[in-house]
BATORKOL-406391 format. One record per residue (C-alpha): residue in three letters; x, y, z. Coordinates in steps of 0.2 Angstrom, whole numbers, plus 5000, padded with zeros to 4 digits. Layout:
BEGIN
+--------+------+------+------+
! residu !   px !   py !   pz !
+--------+------+------+------+
!    ALA !    X !    Y !    Z !
...
+--------+------+------+------+
REM end
This chain:
BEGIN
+--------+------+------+------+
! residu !   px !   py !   pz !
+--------+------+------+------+
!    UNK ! 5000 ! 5000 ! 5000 !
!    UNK ! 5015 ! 5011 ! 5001 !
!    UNK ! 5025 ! 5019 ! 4989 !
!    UNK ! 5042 ! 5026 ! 4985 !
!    UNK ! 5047 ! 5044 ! 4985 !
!    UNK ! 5052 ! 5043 ! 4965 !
!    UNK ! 5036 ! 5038 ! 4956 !
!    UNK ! 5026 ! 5051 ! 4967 !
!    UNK ! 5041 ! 5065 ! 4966 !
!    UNK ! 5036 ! 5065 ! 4947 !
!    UNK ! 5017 ! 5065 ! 4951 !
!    UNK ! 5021 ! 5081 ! 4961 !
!    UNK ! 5030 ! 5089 ! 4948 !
!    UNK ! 5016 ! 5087 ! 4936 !
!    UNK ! 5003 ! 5092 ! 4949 !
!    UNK ! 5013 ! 5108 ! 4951 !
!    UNK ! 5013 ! 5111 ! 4931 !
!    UNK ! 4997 ! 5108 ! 4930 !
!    UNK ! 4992 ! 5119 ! 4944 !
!    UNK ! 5000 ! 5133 ! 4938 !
!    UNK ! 4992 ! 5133 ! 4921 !
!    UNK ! 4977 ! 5132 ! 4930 !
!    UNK ! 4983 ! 5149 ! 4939 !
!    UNK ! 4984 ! 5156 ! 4923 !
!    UNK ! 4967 ! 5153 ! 4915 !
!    UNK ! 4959 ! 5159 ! 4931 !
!    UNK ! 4966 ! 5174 ! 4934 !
!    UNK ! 4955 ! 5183 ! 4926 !
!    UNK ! 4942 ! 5179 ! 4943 !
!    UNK ! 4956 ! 5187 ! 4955 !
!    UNK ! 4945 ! 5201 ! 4959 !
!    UNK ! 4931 ! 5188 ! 4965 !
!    UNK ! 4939 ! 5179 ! 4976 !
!    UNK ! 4955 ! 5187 ! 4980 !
!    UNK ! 4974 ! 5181 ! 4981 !
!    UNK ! 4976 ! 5163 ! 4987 !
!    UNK ! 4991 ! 5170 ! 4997 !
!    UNK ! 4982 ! 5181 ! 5009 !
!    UNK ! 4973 ! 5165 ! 5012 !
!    UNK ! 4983 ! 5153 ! 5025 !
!    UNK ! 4985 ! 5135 ! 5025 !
!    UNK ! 4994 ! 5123 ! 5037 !
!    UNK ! 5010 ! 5122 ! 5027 !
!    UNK ! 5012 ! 5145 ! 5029 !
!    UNK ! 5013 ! 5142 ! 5048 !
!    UNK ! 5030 ! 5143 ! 5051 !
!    UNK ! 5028 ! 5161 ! 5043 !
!    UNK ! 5011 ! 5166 ! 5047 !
!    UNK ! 5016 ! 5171 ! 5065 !
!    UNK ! 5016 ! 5189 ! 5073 !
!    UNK ! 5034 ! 5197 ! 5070 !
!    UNK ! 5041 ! 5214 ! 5077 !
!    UNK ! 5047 ! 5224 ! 5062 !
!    UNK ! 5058 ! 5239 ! 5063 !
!    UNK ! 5064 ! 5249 ! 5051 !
!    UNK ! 5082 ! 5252 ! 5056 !
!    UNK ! 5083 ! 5229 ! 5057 !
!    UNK ! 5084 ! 5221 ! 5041 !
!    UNK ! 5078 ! 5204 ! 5054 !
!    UNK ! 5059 ! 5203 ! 5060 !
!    UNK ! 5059 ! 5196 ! 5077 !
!    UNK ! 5047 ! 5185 ! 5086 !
!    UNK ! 5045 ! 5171 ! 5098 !
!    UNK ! 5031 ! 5163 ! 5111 !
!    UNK ! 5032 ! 5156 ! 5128 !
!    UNK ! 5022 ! 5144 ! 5138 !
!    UNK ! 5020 ! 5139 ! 5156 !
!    UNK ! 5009 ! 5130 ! 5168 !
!    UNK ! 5002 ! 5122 ! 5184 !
!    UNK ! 4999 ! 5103 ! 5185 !
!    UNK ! 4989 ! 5093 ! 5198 !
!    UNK ! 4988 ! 5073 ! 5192 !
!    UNK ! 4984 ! 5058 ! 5200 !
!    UNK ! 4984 ! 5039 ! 5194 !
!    UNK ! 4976 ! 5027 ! 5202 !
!    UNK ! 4972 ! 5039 ! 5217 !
!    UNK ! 4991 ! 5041 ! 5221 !
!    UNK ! 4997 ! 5060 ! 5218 !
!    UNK ! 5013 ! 5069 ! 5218 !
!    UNK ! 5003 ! 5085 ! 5223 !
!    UNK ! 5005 ! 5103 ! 5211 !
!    UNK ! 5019 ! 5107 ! 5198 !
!    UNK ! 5023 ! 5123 ! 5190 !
!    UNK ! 5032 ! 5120 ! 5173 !
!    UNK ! 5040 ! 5130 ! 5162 !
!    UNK ! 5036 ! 5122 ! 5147 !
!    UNK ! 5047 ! 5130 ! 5132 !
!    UNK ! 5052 ! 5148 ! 5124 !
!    UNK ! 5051 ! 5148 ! 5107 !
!    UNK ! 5061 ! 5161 ! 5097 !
!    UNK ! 5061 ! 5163 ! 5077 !
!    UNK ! 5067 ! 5177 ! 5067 !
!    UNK ! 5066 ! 5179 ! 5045 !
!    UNK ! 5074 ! 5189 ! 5033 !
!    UNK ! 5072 ! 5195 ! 5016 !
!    UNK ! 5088 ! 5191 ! 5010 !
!    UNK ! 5082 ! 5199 ! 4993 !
!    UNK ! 5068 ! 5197 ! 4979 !
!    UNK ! 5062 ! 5178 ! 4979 !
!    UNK ! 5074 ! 5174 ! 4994 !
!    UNK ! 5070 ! 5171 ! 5012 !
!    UNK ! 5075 ! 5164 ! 5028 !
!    UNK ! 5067 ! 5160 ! 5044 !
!    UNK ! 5073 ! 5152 ! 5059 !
!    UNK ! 5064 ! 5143 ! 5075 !
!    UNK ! 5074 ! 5141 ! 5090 !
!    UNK ! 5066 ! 5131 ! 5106 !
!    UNK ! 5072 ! 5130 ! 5123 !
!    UNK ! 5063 ! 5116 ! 5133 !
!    UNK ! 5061 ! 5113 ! 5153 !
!    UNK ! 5065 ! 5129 ! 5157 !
!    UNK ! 5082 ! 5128 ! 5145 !
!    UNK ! 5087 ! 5109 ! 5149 !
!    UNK ! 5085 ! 5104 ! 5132 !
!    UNK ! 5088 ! 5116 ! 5118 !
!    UNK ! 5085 ! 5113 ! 5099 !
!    UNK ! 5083 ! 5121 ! 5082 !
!    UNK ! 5065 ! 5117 ! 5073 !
!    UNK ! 5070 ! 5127 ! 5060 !
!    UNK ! 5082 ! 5134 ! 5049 !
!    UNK ! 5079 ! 5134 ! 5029 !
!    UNK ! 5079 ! 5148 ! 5014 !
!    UNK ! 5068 ! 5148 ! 5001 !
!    UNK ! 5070 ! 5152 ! 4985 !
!    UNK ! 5053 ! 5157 ! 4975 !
!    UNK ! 5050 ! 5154 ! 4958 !
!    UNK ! 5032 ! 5152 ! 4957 !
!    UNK ! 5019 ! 5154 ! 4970 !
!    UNK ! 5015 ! 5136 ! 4964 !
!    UNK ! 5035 ! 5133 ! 4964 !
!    UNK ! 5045 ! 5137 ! 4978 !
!    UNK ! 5062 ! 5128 ! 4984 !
!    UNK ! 5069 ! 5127 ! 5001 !
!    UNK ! 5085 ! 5121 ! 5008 !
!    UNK ! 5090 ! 5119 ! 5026 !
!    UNK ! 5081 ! 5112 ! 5041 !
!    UNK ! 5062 ! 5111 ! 5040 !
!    UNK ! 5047 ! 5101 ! 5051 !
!    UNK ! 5042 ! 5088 ! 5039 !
!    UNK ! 5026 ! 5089 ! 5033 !
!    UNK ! 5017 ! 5073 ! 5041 !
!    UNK ! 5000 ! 5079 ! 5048 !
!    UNK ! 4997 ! 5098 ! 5050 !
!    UNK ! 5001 ! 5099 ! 5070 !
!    UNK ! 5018 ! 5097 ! 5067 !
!    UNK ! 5019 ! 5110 ! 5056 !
!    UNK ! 5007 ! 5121 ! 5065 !
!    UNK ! 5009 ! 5116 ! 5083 !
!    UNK ! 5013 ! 5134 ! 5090 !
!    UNK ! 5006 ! 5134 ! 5110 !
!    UNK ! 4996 ! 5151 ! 5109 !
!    UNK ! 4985 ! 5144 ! 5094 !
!    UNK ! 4977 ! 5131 ! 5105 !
!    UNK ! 4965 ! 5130 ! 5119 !
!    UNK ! 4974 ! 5115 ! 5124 !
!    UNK ! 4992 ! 5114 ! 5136 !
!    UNK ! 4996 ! 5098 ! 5132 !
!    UNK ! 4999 ! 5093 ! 5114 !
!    UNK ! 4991 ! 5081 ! 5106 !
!    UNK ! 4997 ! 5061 ! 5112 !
!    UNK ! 4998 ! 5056 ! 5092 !
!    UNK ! 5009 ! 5070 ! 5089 !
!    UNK ! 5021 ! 5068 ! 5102 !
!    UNK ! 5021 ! 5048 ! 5107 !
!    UNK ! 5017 ! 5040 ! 5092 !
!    UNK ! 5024 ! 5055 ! 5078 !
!    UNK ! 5040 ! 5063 ! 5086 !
!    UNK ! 5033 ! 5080 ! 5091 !
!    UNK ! 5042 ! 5093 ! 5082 !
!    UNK ! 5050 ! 5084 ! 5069 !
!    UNK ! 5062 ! 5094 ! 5059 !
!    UNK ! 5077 ! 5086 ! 5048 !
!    UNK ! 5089 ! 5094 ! 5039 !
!    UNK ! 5086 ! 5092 ! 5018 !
!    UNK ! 5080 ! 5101 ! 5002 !
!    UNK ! 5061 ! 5100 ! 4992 !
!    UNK ! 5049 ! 5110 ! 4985 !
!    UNK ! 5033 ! 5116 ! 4989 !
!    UNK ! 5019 ! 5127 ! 4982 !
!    UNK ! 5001 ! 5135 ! 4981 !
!    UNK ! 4990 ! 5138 ! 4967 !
!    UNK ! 4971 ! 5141 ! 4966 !
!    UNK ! 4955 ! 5139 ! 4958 !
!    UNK ! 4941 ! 5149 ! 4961 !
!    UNK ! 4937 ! 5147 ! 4980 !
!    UNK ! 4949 ! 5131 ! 4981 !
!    UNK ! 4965 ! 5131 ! 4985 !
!    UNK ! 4979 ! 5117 ! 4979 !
!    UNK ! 4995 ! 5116 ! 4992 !
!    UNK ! 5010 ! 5104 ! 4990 !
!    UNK ! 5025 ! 5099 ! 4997 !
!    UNK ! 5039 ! 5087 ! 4993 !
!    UNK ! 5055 ! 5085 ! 5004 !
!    UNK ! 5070 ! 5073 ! 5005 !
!    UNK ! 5078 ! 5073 ! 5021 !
!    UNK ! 5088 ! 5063 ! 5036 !
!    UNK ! 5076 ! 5052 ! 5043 !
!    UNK ! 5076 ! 5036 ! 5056 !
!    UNK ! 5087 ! 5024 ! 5062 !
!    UNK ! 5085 ! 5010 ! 5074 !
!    UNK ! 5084 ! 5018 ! 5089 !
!    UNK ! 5064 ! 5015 ! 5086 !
!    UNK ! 5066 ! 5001 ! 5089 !
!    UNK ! 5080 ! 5000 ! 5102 !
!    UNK ! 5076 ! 5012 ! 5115 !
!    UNK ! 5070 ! 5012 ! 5133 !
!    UNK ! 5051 ! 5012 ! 5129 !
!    UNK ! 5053 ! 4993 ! 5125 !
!    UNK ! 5043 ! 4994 ! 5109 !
!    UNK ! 5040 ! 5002 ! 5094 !
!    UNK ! 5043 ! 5021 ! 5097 !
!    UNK ! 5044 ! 5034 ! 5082 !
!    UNK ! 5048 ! 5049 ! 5093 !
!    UNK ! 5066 ! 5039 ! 5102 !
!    UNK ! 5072 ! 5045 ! 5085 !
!    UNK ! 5073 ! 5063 ! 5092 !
!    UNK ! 5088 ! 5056 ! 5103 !
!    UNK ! 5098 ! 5053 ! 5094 !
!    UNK ! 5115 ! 5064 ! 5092 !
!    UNK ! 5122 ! 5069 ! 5075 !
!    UNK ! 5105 ! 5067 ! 5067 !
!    UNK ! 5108 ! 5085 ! 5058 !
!    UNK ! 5125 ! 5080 ! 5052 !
!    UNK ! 5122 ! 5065 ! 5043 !
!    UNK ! 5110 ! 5050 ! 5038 !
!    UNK ! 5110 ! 5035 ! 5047 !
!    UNK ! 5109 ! 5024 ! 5034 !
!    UNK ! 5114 ! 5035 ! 5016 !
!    UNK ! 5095 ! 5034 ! 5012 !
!    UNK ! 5084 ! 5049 ! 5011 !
!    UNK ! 5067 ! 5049 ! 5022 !
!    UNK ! 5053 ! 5053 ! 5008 !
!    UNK ! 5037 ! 5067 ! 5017 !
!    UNK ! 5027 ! 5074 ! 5004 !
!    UNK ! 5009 ! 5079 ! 5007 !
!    UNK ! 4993 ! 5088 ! 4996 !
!    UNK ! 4983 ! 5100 ! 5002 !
!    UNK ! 4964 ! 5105 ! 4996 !
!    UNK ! 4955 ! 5120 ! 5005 !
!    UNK ! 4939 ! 5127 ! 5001 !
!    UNK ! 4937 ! 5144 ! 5007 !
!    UNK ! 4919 ! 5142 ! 5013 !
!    UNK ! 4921 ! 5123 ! 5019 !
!    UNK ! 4940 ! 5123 ! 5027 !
!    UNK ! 4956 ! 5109 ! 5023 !
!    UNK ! 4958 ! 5094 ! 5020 !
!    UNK ! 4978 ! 5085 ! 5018 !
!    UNK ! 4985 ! 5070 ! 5013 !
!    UNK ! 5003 ! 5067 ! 5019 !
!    UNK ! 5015 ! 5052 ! 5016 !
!    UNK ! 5033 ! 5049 ! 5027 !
!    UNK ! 5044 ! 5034 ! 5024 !
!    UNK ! 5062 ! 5027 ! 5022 !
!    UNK ! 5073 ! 5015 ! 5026 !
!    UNK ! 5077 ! 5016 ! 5043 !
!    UNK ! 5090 ! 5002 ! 5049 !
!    UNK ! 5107 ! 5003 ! 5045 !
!    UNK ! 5108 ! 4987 ! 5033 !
!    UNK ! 5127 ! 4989 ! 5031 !
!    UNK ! 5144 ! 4993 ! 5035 !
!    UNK ! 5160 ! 4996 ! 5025 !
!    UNK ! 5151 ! 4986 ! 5011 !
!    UNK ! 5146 ! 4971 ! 5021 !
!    UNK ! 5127 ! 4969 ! 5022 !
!    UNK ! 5121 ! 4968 ! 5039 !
!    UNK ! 5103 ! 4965 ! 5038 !
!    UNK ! 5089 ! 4970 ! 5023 !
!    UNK ! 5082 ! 4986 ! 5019 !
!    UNK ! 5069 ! 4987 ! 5032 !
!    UNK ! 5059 ! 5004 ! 5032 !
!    UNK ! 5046 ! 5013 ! 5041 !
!    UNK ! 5030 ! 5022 ! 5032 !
!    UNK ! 5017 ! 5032 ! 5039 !
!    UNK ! 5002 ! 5040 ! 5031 !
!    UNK ! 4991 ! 5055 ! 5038 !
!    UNK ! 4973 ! 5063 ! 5033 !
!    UNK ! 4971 ! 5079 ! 5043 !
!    UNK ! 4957 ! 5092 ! 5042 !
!    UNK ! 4951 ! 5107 ! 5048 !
!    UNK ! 4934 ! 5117 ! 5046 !
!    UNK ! 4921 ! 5131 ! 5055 !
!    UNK ! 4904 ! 5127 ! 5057 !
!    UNK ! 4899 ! 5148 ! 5051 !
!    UNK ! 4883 ! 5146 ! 5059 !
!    UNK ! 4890 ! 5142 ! 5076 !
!    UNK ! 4907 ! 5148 ! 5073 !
!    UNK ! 4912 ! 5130 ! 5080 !
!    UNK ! 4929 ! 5126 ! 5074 !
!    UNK ! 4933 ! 5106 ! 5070 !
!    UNK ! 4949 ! 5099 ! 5071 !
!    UNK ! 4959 ! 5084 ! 5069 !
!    UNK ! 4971 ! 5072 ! 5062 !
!    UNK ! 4973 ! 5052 ! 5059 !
!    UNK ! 4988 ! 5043 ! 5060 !
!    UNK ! 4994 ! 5028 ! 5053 !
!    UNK ! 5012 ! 5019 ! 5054 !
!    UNK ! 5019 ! 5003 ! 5047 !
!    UNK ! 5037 ! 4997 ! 5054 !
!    UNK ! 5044 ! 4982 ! 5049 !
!    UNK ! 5052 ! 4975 ! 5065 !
!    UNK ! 5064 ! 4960 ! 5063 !
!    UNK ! 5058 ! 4942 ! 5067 !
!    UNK ! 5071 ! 4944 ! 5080 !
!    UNK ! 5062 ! 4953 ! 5092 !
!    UNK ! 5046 ! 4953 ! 5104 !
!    UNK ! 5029 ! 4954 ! 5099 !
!    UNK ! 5029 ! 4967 ! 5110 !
!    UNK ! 5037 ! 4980 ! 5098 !
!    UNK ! 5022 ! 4984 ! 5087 !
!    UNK ! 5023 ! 4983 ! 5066 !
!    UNK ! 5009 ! 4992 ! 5066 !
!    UNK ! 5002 ! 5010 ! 5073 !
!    UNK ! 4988 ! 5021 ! 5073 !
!    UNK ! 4984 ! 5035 ! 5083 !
!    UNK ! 4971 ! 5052 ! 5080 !
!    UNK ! 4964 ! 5067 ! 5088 !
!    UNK ! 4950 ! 5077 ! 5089 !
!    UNK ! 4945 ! 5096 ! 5092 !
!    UNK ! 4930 ! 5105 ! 5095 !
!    UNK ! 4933 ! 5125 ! 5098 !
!    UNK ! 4916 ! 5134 ! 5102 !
!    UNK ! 4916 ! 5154 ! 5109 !
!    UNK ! 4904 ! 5155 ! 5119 !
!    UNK ! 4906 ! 5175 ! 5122 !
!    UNK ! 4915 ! 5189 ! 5113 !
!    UNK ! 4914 ! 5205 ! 5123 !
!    UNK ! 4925 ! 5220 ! 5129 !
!    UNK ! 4934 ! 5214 ! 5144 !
!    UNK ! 4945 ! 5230 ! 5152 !
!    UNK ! 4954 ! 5236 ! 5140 !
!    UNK ! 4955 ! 5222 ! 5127 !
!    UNK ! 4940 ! 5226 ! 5113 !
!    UNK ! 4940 ! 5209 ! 5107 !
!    UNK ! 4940 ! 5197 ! 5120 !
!    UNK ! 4936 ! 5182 ! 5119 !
!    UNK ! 4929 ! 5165 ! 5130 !
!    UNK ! 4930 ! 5147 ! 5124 !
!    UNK ! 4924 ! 5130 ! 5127 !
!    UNK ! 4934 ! 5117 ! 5121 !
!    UNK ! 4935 ! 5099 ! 5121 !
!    UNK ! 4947 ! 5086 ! 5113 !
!    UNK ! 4947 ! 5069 ! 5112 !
!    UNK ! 4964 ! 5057 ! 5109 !
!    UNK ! 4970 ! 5040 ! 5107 !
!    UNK ! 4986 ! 5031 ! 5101 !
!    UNK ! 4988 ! 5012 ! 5099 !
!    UNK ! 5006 ! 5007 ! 5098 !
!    UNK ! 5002 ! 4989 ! 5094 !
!    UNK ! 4989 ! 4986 ! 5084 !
!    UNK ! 4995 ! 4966 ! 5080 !
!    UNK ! 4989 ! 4951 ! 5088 !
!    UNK ! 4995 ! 4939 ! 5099 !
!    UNK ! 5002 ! 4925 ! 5090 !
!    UNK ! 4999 ! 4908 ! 5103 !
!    UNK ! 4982 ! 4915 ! 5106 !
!    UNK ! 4978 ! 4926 ! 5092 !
!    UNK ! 4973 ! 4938 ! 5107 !
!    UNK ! 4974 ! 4958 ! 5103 !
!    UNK ! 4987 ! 4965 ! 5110 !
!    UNK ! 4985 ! 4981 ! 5121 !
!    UNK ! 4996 ! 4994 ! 5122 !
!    UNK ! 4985 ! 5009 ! 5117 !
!    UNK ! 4979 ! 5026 ! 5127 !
!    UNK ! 4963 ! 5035 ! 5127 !
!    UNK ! 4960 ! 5051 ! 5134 !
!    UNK ! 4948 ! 5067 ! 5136 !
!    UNK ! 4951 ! 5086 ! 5138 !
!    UNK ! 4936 ! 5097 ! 5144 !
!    UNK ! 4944 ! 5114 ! 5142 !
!    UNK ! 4939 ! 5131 ! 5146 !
!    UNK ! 4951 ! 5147 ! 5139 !
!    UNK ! 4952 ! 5167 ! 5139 !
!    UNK ! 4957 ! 5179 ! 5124 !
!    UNK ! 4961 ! 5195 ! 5130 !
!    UNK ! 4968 ! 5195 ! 5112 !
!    UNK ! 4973 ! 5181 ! 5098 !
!    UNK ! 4990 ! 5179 ! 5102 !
!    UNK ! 4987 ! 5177 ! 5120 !
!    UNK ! 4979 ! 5163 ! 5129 !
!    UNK ! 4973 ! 5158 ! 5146 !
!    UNK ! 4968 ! 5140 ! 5149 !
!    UNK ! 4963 ! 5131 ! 5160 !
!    UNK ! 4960 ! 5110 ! 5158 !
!    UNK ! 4956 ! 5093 ! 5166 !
!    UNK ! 4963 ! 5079 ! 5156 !
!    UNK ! 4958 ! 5060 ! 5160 !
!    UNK ! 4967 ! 5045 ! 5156 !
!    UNK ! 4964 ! 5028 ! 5152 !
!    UNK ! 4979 ! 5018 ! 5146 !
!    UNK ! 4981 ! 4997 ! 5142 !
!    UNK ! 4995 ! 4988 ! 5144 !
!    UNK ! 5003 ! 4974 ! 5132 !
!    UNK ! 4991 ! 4962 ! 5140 !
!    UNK ! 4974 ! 4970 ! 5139 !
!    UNK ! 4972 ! 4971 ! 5159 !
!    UNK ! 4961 ! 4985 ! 5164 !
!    UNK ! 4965 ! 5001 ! 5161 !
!    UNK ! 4976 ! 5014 ! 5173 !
!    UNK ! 4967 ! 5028 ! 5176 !
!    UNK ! 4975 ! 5048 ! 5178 !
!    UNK ! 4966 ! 5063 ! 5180 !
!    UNK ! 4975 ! 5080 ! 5176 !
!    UNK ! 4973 ! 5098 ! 5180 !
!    UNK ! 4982 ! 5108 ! 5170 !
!    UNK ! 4980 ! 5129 ! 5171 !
!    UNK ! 4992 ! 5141 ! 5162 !
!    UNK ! 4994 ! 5153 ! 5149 !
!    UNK ! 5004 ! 5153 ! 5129 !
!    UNK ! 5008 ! 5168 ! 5124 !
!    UNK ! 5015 ! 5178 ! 5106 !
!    UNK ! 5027 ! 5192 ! 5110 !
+--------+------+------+------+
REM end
């Protein structure tokens, strides 16, 4: 059911031909629906951020921090109340000159414990439907991880599929294209991007299963592959402007290293992962509708425990309502949500072999929330997020209840 990054590479390049042509004939109905590149999808979120711009800087700077109070218990037993400083993002982008840009994300974790660069790439426009970039980038696989900024959610923690089952935040460094075109209200949106990708540490790690997001451990996985082969992501992208967006994403490579100074060591043995993700607002209601679906394939060696998982799914669900917009002090446009999400991840979805048994291994969880806008680029939330995780063998579930109160905030 997979596929390899070459035969869909060149279906890609002839969507992209085939969409700008299109963007030609239709440009005559610009004045009815306006510029497709005021109009933002997933893939613009690394630049679709608010930057402070001066005139004497030829940088725009920006950044967002979060932090938080957390009260959980499992199985009645407590560790009582947290503060957490959670992370500080900072990114800054340049016009280097016509057609050229640069941005850069820079994340400090834990209060600075852990430090990393999410992003770091130029791009080079030929075309709005033609675009190349160079450097390091978030793969495209789902949309949180390319739009998973804290103050653009009514939620603290992220979602579990994009941080325990995709690594959260995953950025490699490599080279692609991307692109928009449109039709009328519909808008068209690629990307295609080869990169570093896996090794074996997702399946080697102290987790004791199958574990995507070990990968982010590993040292020296900006200076070289671990294996010589690329990791393939490319993704589609339809949005409607009166109905919302809908994408299709694709991630895989060999992951293993199969050999060593010429000797072969073991077969190719790769890891693919497919993605649908969407997003719309109910007008009516103003209700907005999240979410994304999340499938994995690893091939594990014979070797090992049925414990580590071939196969992995995972989703998530949003639904955002405001429930009043009013003047609150001195902020105009405050606003109050109601939120709720809904997760769950299955890192085994195989069956026991002697018994043919499902295996467990899988978490459920749900995330009542309630949040304050004074503006858009700052939140207050406040959320109680319960539990209900399986282990390999199916006993009853471990129960943990959370209370989580914070803010995320733009500066």
């Amino acid at each position: 059911m997979f596929f390899f990054h070459k035969p869909l590479l060149t279906l890609l390049l002839g969507c992209v031909i085939k969409l700008a042509l299109a963007q030609e004939r239709d440009s005559i109905r610009l004045q009815q629906y306006g510029d497709s590149s005021t109009t933002h999808l997933n893939m613009d979120a690394v630049y679709n951020r608010p930057f402070l711009i001066s005139d004497k800087m030829p940088v725009a700077v920006g950044g967002y921090l979060e932090a938080n109070t957390l009260h959980q218990t499992t199985e009645g037993i407590s560790e009582g109340l947290s503060f957490q400083a959670r992370r500080l993002t900072i990114f800054m982008s340049a016009s280097i000159s016509r057609r050229l840009k640069f941005l850069m994300e820079m994340e400090f974790e834990d209060g600075g414990s852990e430090i990393g660069i999410e992003f770091a790439a130029m791009d080079l426009s030929l075309h709005p439907a033609l675009n190349i970039r160079g450097g390091i980038f978030m793969n495209p696989i789902g949309a949180f991880n390319q739009n998973h900024d804290g103050p653009k959610w009514e939620f603290i923690d992220r979602p579990e599929v994009a941080v325990h089952l995709l690594p959260a935040t995953w950025s490699n460094p490599g080279f692609g294209l991307y692109g928009k075109a449109y039709h009328g209200p519909w808008i068209f949106g690629y990307e295609a991007y080869l990169s570093n990708g896996f090794d074996g540490s997702i399946i080697d790690n102290k987790e004791n299963k199958s574990f995507l997001p070990a990968v982010k451990n590993k040292e020296g996985r900006f200076e070289e592959s671990s294996n010589g082969r690329a990791l393939f992501t490319g993704k589609l992208v339809v949005k409607n402007r009166g109905i919302g967006e809908i994408g299709f994403s694709y991630m895989g490579g060999v992951y293993n290293q199969f050999q060593a100074d010429g000797i072969l060591l073991d077969k190719k043995r790769r890891v693919d992962v497919v993605a649908i993700d969407f997003n719309t607002t109910i007008r009516l209601l103003k209700t907005r509708l999240v979410g994304e679906i999340v499938y994995a394939h690893i091939d594990v060696p014979d070797t090992y425990t049925q414990q580590f998982g071939q196969n992995q799914v995972g989703m998530f669900f949003d639904l955002v309502q405001p429930v009043v917009r009013r003047p609150f002090f001195d902020w105009p446009n405050a606003i109050f949500y109601a939120a709720v999400r809904v997760d769950y991840v299955d890192w085994n979805t195989d069956a026991l072999t002697e018994t043919g048994f499902s295996i467990g291994d899988q978490q459920w969880s749900v995330t009542p929330a309630i949040s304050f806008r004074p503006t858009q680029q700052t939140v207050i939330r406040l959320n109680y997020r319960y539990t209900w995780t399986r282990d390999l063998l199916n006993n009853p579930a471990e129960r943990t209840a959370s209370w989580l109160f914070g803010f995320s905030t733009y500066f």
